[in-house]
N, C-alpha and C positions, 0 to 999 in steps of 0.2 A: 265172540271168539273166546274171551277171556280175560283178565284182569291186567293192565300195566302196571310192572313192578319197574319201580323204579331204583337202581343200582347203582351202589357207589363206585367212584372211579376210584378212588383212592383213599385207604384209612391212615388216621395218624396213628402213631407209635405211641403205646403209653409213655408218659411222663410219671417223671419220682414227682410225689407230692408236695407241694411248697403251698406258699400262705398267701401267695397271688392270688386274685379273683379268678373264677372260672374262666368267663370270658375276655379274652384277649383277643387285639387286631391282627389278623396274620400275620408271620412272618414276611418278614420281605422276601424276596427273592433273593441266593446265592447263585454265582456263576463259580463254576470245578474249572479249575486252569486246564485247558486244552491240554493234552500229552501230544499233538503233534506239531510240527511246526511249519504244515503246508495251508496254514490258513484254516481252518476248521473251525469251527467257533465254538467255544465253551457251551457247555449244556447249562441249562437252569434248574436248581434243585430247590425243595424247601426242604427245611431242617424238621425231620421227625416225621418226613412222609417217606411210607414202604415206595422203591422204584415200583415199578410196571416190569411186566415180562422182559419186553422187550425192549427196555434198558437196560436193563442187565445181561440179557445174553449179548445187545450192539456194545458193553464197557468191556465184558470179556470176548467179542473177537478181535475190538480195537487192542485192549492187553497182548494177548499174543501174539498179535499180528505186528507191535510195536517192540515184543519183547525177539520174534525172528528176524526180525530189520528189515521187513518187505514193507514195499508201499503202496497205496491204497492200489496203483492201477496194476500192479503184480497180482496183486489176491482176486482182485478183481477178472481180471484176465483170464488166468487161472481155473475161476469160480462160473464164467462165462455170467458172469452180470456187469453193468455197466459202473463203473469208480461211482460215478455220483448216488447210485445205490444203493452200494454196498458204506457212501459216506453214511446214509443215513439211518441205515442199520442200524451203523457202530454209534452213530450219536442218539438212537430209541425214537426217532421220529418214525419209523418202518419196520412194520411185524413180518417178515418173510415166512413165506410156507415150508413144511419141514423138507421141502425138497430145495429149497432155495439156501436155505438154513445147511442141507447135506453139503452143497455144492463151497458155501462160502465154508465151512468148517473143514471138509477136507483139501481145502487150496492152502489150510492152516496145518494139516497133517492131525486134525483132530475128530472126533465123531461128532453126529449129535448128543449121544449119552452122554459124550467127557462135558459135553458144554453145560448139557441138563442140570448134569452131577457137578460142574463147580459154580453154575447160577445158584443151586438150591442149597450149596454146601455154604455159600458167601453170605447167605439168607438171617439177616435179625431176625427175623419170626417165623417159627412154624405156623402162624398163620397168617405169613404173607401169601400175595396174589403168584410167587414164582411158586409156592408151594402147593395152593391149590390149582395150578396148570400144571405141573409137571405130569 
């Protein structure tokens, strides 16, 4: 058939140059304090790893949806997907289809484009992965 290419899941960020040895043990893992307070649990990030797609679009429906003061099972409702869903969206463990993605953005009063355009607008790198999906 053809050859497997193997593909990265995630690139780091360049670094400013310092006088460390090249190689270093990863970073440990950091936890983002939850923004809500119905039990959610912190997301795990490394420092100077581009997010994924779809953490970024789940941090911005969680944003807005935290900054309209609705809660998950309003939007949810609304969006006709199930709360525990739509949690996982917002926390980047679930990539939704752009119809699912319609549905939970206009329960926010927003489009797909506005979300596109403020994932790709929030973006450290033009050659991050939200850049090359959009």
């Amino acid at each position: 058939m053809g050859d497997v290419v193997q593909l990265p899941v995630r690139r780091e960020q360049p670094q400013e140059h310092t006088d460390r040895p090249q190689r270093q043990a990863p970073a440990p893992l950091e936890t983002e304090p939850s923004e809500s307070r119905h039990g959610e649990s912190p997301r795990e990030t490394r420092p100077g790893v581009e997010p994924l797609w779809r953490e970024s679009v789940g941090r911005e429906l969680r944003r807005e949806r935290l900054a309209a003061g609705k809660r998950l099972v309003d939007v949810s409702e609304e969006a006709g997907v199930s709360p525990q869903y739509l949690s996982e969206v917002e926390r980047g463990l679930k990539d939704p289809s752009s119809e699912l993605l319609a549905a939970m953005a206009g329960a926010l009063g927003l489009s797909v484009a506005e979300i596109a355009t403020r994932v790709g607008t929030s973006s450290p790198s033009t050659q991050s992965p939200v850049y090359l999906a959009a």
